[in-house]
VOMAR-535537 format. One line per field, with one value per atom (N, C-alpha, C): residue number from 1; residue in three letters; atom name; y, x, z. Coordinates in nm, 2 decimals, padded with zeros to 4 digits. Example, Ala and Ser with C-alpha at 12.3 -4.5 7.8 and 13.67 -1.06 7.14 Angstrom:
2
i (1; 1; 1; 2; 2; 2)
aa (ala; ala; ala; ser; ser; ser)
at (N; CA; C; N; CA; C)
Y (-00.57; -00.45; -00.33; -00.22; -00.11; 00.00)
X (01.32; 01.23; 01.32; 01.28; 01.37; 01.29)
Z (00.78; 00.78; 00.78; 00.71; 00.71; 00.79)
***
This chain:
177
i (1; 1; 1; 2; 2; 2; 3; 3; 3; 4; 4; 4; 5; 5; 5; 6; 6; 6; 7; 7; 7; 8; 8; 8; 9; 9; 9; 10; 10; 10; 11; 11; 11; 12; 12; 12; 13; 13; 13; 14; 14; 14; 15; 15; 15; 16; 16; 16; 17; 17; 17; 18; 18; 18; 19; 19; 19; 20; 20; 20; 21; 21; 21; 22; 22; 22; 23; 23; 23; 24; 24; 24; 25; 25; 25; 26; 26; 26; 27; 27; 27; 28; 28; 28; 29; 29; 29; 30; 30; 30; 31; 31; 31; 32; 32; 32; 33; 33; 33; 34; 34; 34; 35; 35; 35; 36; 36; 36; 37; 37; 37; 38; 38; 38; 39; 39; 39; 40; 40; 40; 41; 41; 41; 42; 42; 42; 43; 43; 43; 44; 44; 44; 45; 45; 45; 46; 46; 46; 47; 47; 47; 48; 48; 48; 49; 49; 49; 50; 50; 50; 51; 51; 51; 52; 52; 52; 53; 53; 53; 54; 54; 54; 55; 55; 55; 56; 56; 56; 57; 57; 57; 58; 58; 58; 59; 59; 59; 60; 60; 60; 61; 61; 61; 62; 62; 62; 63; 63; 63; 64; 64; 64; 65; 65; 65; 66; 66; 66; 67; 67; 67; 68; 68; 68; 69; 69; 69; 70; 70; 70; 71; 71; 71; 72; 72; 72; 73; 73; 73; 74; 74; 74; 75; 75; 75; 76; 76; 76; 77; 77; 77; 78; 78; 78; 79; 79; 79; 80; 80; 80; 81; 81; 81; 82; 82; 82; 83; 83; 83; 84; 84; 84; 85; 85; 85; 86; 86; 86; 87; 87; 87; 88; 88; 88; 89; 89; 89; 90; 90; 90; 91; 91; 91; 92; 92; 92; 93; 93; 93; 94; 94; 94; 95; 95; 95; 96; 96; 96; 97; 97; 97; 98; 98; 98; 99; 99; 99; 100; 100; 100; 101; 101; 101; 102; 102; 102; 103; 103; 103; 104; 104; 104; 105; 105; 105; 106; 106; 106; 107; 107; 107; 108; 108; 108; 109; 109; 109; 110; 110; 110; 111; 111; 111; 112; 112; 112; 113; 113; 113; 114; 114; 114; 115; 115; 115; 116; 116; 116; 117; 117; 117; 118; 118; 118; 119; 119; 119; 120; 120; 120; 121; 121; 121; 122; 122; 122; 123; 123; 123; 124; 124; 124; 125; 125; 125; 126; 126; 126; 127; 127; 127; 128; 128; 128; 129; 129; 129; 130; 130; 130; 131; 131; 131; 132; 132; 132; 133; 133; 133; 134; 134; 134; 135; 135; 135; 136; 136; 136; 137; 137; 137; 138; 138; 138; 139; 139; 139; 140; 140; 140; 141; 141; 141; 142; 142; 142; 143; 143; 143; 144; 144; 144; 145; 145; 145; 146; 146; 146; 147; 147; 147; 148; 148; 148; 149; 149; 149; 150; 150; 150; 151; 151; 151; 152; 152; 152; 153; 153; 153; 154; 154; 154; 155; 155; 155; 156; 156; 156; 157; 157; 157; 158; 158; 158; 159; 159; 159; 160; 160; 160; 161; 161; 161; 162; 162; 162; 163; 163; 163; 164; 164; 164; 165; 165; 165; 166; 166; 166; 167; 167; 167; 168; 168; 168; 169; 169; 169; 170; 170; 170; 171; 171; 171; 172; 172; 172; 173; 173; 173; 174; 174; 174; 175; 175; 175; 176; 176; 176; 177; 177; 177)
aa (unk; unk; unk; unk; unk; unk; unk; unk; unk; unk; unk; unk; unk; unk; unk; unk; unk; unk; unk; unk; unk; unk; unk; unk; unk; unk; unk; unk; unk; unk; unk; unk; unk; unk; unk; unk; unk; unk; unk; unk; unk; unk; unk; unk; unk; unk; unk; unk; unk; unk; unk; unk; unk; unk; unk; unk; unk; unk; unk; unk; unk; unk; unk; unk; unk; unk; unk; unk; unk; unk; unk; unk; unk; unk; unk; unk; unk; unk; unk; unk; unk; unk; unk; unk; unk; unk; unk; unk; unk; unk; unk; unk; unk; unk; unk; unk; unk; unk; unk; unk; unk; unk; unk; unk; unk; unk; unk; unk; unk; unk; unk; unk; unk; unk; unk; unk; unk; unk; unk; unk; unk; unk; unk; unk; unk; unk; unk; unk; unk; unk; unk; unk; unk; unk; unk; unk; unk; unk; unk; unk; unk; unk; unk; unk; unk; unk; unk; unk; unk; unk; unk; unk; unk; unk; unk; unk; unk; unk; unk; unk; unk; unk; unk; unk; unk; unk; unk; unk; unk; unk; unk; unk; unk; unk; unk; unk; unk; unk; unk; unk; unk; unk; unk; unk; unk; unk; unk; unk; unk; unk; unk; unk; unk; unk; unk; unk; unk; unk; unk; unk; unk; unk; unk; unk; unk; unk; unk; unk; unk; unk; unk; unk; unk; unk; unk; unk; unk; unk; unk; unk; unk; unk; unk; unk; unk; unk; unk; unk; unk; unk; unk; unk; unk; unk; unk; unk; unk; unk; unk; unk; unk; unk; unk; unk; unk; unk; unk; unk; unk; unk; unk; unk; unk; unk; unk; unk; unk; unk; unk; unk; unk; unk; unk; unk; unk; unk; unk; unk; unk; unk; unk; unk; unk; unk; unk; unk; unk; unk; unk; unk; unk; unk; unk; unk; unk; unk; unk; unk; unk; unk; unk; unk; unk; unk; unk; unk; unk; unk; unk; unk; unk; unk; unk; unk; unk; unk; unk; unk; unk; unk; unk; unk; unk; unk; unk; unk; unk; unk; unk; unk; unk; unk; unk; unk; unk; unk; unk; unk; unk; unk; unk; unk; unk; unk; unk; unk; unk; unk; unk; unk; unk; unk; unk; unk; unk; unk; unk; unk; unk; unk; unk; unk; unk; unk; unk; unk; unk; unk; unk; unk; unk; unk; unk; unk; unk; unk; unk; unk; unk; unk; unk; unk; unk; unk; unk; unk; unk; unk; unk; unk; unk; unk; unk; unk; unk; unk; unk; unk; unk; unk; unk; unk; unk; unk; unk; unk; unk; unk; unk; unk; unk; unk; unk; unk; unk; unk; unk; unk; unk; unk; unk; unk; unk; unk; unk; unk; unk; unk; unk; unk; unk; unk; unk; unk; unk; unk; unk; unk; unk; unk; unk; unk; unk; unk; unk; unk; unk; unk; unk; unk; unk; unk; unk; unk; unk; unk; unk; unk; unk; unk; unk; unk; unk; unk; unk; unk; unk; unk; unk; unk; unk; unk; unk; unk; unk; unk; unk; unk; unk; unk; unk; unk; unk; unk; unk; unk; unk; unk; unk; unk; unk; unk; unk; unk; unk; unk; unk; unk; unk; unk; unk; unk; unk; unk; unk; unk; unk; unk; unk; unk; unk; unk; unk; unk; unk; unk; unk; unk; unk; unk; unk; unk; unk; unk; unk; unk; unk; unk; unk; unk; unk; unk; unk; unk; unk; unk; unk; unk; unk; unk; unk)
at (N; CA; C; N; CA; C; N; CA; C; N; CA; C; N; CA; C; N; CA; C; N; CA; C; N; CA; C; N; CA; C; N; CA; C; N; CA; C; N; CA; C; N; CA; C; N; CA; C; N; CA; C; N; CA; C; N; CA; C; N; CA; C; N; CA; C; N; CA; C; N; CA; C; N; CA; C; N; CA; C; N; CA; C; N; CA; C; N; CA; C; N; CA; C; N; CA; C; N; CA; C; N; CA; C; N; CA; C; N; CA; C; N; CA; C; N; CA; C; N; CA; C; N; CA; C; N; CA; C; N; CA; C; N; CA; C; N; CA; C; N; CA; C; N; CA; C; N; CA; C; N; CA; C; N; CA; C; N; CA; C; N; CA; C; N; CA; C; N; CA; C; N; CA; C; N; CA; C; N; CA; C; N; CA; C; N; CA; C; N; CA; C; N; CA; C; N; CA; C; N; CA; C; N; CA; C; N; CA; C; N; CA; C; N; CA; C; N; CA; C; N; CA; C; N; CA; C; N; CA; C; N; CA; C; N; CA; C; N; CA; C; N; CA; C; N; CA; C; N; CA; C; N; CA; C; N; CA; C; N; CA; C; N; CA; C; N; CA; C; N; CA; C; N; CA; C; N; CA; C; N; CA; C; N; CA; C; N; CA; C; N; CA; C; N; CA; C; N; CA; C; N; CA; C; N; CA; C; N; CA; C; N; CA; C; N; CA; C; N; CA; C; N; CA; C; N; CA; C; N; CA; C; N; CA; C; N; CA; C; N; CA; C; N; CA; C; N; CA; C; N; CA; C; N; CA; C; N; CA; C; N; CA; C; N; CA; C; N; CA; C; N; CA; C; N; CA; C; N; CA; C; N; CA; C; N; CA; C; N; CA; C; N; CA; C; N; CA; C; N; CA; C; N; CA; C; N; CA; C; N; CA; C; N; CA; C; N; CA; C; N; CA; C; N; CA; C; N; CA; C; N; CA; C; N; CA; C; N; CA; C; N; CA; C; N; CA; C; N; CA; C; N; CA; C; N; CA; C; N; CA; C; N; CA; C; N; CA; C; N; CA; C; N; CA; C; N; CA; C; N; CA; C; N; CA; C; N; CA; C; N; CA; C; N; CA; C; N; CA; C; N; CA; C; N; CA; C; N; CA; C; N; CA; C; N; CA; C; N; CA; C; N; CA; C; N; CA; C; N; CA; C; N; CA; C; N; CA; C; N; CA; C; N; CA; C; N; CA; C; N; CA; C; N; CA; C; N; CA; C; N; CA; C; N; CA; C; N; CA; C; N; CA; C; N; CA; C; N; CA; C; N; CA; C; N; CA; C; N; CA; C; N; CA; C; N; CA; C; N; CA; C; N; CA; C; N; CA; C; N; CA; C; N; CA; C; N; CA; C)
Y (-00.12; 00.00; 00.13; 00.10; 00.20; 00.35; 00.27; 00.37; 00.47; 00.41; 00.50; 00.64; 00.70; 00.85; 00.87; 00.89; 00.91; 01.00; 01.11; 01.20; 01.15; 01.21; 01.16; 01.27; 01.28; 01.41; 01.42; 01.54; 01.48; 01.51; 01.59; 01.53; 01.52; 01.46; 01.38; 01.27; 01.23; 01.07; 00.96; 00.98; 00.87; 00.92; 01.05; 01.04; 01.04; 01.09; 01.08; 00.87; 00.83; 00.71; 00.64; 00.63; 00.61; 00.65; 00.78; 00.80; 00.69; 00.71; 00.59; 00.49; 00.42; 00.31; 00.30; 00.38; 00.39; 00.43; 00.47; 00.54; 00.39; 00.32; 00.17; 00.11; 00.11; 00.01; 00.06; 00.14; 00.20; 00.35; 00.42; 00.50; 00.61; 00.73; 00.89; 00.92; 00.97; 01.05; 01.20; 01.25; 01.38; 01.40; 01.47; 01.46; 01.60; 01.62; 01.77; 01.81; 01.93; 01.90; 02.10; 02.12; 02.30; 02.32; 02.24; 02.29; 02.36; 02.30; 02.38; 02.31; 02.43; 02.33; 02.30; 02.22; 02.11; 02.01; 01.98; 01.82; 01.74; 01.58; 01.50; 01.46; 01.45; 01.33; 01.46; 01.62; 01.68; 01.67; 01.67; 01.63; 01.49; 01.39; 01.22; 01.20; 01.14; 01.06; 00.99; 00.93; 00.86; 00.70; 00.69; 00.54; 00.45; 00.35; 00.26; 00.10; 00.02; -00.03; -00.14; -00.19; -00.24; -00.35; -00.38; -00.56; -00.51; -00.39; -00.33; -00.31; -00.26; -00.19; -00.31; -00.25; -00.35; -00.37; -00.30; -00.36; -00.48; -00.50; -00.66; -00.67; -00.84; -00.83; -00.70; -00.65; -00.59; -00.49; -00.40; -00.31; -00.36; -00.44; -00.47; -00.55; -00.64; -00.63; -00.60; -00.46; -00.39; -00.31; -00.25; -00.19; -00.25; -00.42; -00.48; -00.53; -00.53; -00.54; -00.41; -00.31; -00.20; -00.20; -00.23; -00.23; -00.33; -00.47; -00.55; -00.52; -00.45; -00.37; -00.32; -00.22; -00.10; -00.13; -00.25; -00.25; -00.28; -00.31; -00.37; -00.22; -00.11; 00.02; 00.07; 00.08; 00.13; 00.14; 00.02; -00.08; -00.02; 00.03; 00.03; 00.20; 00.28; 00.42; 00.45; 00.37; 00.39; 00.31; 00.22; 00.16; 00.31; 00.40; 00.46; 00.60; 00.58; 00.72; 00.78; 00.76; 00.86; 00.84; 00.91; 00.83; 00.88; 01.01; 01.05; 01.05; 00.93; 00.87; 00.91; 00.97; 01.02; 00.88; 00.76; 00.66; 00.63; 00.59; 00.51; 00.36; 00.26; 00.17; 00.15; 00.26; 00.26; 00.14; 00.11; 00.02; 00.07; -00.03; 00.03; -00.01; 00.05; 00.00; 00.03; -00.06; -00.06; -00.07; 00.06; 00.08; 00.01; -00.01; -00.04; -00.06; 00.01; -00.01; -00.15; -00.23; -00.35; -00.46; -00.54; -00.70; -00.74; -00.78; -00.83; -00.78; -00.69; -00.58; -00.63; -00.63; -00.66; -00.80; -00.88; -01.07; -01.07; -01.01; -01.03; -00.99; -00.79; -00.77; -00.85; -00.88; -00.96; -01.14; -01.20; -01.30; -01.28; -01.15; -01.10; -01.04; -01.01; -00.91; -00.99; -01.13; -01.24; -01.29; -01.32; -01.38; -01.33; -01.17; -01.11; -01.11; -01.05; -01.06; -01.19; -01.33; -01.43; -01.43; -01.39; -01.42; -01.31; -01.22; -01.12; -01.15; -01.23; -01.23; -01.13; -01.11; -01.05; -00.91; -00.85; -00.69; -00.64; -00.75; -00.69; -00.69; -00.78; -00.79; -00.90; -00.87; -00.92; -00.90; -00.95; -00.89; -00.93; -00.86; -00.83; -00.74; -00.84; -00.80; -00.68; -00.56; -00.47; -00.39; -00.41; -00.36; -00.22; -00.14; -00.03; 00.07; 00.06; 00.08; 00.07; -00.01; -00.03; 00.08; 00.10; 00.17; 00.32; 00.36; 00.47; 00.50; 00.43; 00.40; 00.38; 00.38; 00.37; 00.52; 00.56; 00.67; 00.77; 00.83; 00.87; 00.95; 01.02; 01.10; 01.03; 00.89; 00.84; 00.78; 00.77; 00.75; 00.62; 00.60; 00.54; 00.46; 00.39; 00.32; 00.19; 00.24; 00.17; 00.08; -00.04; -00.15; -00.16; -00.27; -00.29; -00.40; -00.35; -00.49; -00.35; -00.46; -00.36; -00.46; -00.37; -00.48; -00.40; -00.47; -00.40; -00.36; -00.44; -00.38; -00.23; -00.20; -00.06; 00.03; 00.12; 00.25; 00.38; 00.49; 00.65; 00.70; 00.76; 00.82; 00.96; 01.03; 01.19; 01.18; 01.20; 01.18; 01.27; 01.40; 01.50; 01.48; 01.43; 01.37; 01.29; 01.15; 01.03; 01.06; 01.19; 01.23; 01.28; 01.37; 01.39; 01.31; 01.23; 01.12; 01.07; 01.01; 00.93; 01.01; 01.14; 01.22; 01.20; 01.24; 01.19; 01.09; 00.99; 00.88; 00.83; 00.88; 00.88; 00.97; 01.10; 01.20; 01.08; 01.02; 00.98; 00.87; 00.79; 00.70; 00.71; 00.84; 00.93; 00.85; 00.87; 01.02; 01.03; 01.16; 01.21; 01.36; 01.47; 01.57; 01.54; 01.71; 01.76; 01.91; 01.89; 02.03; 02.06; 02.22; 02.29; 02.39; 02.42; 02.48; 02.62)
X (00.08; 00.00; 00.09; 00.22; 00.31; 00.31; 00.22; 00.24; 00.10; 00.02; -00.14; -00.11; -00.18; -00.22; -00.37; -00.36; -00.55; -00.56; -00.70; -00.72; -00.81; -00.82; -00.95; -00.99; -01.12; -01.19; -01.25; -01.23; -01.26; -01.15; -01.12; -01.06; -01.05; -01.21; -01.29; -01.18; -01.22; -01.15; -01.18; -01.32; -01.30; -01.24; -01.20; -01.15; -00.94; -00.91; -00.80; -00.77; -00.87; -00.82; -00.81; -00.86; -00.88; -00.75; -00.69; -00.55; -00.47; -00.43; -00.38; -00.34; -00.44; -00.49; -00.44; -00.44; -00.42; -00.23; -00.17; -00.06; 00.00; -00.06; 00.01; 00.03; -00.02; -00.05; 00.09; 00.12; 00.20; 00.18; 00.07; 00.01; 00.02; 00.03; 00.05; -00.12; -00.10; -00.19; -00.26; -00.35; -00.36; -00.51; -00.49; -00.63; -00.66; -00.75; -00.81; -00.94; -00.95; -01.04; -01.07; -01.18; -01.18; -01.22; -01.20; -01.13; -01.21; -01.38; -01.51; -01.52; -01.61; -01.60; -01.75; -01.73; -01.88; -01.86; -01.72; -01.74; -01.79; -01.80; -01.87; -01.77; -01.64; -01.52; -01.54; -01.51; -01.54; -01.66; -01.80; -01.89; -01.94; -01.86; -01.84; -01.86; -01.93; -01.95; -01.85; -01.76; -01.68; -01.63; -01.77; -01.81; -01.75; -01.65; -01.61; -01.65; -01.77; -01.86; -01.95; -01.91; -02.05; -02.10; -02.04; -02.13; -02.23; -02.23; -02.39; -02.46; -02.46; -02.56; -02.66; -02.77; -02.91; -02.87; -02.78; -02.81; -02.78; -02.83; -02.81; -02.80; -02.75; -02.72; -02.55; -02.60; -02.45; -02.41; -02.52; -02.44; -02.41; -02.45; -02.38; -02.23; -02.20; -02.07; -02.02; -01.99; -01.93; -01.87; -01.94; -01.95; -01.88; -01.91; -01.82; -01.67; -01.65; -01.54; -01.44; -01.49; -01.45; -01.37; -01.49; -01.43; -01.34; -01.36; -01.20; -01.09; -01.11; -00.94; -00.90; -00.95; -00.92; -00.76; -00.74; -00.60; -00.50; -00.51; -00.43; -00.43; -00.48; -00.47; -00.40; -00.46; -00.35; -00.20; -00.19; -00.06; -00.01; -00.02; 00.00; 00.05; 00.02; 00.00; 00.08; 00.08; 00.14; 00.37; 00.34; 00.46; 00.54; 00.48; 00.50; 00.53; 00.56; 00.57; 00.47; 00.39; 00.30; 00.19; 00.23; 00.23; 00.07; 00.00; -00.10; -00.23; -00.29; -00.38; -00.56; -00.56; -00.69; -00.78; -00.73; -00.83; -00.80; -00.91; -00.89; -00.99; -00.96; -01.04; -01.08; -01.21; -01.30; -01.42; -01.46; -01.59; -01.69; -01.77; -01.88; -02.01; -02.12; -02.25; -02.39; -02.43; -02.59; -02.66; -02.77; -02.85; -03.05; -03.09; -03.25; -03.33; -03.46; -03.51; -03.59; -03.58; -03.66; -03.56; -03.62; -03.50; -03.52; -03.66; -03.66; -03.59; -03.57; -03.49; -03.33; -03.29; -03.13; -03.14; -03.16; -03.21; -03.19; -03.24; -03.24; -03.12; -03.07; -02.97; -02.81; -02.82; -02.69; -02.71; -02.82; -02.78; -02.70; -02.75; -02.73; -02.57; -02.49; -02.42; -02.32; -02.35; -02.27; -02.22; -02.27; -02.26; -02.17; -02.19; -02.11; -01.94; -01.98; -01.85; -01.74; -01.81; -01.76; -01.70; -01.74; -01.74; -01.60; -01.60; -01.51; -01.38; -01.37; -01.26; -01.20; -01.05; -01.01; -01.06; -01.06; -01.12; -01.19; -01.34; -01.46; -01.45; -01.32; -01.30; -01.44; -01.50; -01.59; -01.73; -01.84; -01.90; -01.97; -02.01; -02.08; -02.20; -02.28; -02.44; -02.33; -02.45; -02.45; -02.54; -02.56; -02.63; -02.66; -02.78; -02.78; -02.67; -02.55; -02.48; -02.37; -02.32; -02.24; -02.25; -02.36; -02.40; -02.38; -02.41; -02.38; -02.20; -02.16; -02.04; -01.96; -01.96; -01.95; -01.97; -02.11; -02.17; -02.25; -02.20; -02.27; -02.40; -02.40; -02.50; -02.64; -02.64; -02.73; -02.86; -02.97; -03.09; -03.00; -03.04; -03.04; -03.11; -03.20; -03.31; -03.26; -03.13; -03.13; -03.05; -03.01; -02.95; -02.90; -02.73; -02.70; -02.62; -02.56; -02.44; -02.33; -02.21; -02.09; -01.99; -01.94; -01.82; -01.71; -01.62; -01.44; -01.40; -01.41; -01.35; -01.41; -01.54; -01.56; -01.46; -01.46; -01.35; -01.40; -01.33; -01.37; -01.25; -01.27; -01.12; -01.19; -01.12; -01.13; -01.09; -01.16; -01.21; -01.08; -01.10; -00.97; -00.83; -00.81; -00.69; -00.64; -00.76; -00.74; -00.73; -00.79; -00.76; -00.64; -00.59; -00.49; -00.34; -00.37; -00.26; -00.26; -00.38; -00.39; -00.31; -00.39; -00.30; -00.16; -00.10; 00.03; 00.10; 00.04; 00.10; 00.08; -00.01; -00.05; 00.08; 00.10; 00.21; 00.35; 00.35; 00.50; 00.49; 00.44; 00.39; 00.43; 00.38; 00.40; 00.42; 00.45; 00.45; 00.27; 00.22; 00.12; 00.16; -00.01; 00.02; -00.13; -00.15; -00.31; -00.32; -00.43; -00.48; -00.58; -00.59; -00.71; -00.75; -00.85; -00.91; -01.00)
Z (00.00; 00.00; 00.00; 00.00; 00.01; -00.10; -00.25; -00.30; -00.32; -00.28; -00.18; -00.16; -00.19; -00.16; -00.12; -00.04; 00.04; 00.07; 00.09; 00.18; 00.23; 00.36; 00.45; 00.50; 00.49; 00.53; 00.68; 00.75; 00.93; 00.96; 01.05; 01.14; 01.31; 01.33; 01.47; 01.51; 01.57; 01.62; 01.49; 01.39; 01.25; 01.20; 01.20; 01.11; 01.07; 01.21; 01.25; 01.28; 01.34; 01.35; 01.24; 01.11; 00.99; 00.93; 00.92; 00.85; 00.95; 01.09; 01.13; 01.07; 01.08; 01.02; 00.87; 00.81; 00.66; 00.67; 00.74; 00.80; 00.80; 00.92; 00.96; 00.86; 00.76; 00.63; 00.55; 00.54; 00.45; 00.34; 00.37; 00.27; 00.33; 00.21; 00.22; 00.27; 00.36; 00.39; 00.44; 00.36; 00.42; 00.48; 00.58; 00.68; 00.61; 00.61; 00.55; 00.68; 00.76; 00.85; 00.85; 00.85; 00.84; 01.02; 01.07; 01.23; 01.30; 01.28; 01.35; 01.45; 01.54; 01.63; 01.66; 01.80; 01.74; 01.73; 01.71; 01.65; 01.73; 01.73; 01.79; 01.94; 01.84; 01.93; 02.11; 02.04; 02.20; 02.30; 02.25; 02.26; 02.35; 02.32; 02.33; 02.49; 02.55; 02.69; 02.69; 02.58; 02.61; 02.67; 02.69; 02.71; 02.70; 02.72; 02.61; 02.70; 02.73; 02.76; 02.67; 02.59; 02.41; 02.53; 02.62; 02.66; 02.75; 02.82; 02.91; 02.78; 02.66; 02.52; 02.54; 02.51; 02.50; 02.34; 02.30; 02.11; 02.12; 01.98; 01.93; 01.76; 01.75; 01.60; 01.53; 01.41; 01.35; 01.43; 01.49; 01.57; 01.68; 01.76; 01.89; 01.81; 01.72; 01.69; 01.65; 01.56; 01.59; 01.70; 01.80; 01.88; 02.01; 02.04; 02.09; 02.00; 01.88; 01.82; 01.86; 01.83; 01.87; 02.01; 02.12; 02.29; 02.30; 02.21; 02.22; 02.17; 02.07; 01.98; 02.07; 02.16; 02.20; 02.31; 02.37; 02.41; 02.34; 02.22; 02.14; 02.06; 02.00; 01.97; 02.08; 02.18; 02.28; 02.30; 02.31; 02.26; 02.18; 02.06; 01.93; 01.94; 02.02; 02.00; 02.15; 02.25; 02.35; 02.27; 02.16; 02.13; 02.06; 01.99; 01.96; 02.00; 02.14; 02.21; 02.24; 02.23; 02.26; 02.43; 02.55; 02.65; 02.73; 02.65; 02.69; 02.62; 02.66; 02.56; 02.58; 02.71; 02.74; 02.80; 02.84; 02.83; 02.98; 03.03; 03.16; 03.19; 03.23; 03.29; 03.41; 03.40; 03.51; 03.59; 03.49; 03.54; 03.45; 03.40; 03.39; 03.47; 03.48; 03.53; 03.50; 03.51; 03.51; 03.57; 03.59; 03.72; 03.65; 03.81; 03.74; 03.89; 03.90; 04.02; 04.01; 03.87; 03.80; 03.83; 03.92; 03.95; 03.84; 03.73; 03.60; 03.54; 03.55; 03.41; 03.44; 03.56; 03.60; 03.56; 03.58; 03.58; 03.43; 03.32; 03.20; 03.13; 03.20; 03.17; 03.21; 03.31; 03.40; 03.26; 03.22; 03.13; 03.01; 02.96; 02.85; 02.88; 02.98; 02.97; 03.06; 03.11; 03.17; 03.00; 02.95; 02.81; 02.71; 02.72; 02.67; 02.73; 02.84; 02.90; 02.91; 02.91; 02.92; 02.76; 02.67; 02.50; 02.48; 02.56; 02.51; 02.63; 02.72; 02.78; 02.90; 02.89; 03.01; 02.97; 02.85; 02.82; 02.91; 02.91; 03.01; 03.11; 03.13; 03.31; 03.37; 03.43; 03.57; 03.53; 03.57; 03.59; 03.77; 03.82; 03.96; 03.94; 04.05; 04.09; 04.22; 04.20; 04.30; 04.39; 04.49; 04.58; 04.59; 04.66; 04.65; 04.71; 04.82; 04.87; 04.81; 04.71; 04.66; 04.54; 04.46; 04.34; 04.40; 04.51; 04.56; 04.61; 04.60; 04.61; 04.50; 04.39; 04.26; 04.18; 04.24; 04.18; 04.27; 04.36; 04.43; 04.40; 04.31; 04.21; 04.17; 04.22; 04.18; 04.33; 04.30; 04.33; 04.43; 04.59; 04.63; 04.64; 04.57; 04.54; 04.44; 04.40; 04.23; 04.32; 04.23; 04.23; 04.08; 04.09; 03.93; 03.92; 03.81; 03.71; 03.73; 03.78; 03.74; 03.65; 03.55; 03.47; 03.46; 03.54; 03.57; 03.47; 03.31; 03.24; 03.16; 03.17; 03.15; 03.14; 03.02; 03.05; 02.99; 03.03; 02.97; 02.89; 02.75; 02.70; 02.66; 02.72; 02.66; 02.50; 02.44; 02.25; 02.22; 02.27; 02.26; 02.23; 02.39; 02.41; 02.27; 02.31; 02.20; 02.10; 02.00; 01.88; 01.86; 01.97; 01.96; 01.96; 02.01; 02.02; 01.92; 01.85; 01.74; 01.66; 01.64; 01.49; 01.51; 01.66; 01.63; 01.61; 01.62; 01.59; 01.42; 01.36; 01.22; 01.17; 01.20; 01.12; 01.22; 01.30; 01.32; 01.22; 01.18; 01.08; 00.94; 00.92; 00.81; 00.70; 00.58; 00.54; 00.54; 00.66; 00.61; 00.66; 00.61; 00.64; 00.74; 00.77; 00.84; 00.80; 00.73; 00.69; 00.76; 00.79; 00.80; 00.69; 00.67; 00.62; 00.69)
***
């Protein structure tokens, strides 16, 4: 792919991780991005969680494909110098004042987590004491699912890291407009 010339339009977290991506392969790339703001990646909750999502079917695999890459990208961008990645592994959880609703979710989200390995970490039933303790902000009433491997990445940061590891990659450039 060495002798590839691509632009990629964006430059969000797709579209920054995409030159990457196209970077690692071997290809010139130029990001072109007119630098408004608004974008999504600042915007971002940050989530990075696919085995609590009620989806199902193509978007839940992608979405858990995605949350398995993510330490093997890390890897990849931390091998390369770049030591401030925006990401942390927090936990994630799921709250519900419905024992049916947790009972269905904890099958569904035991399944996942067992299918995806050490990524998801754990999963644990949690008490209302414990959910307050996790989250204080929340409704003493609720009960949940917590899974270890949950994590948050500031979109920012992570774009930023990524671009640099795409331009150390190189040969690309980054335009604004």
């Amino acid at each position: 792919m060495n002798t590839m010339k691509i632009a990629v339009i964006g430059g969000g977290i797709a579209g920054v991780t995409t030159a990457y991506g196209l970077a690692r392969r071997g290809a010139t790339v130029t990001l072109i991005d007119d630098a408004a703001s608004g974008q999504a990646t600042a915007a971002s909750a940050g989530i990075i969680a696919p085995w609590v999502s009620s989806s199902s079917g193509a978007f839940y695999e992608a979405y858990s494909a995605g949350g398995n890459y993510y330490p093997e990208f890390l890897a990849g961008l931390h091998d390369l110098g770049i030591p401030e990645l925006g990401y942390r592994r927090s936990g994630a959880l799921m709250v519900s004042r419905d024992d049916a609703e947790l009972n269905a979710a904890e099958d569904r989200i035991a399944q996942r987590v067992t299918e995806s390995g050490s990524v998801a970490g754990t999963l644990e039933r949690v008490d209302s004491t414990q959910v307050n303790e996790l989250f204080p902000a929340l409704s003493p009433e609720l009960t949940g699912l917590y899974v270890s491997g949950g994590g948050r990445v500031d979109g920012r940061v992570l774009r930023n890291a990524t671009l640099s590891a795409a331009v150390i990659l190189g040969p690309s450039t980054a335009k604004t407009q």
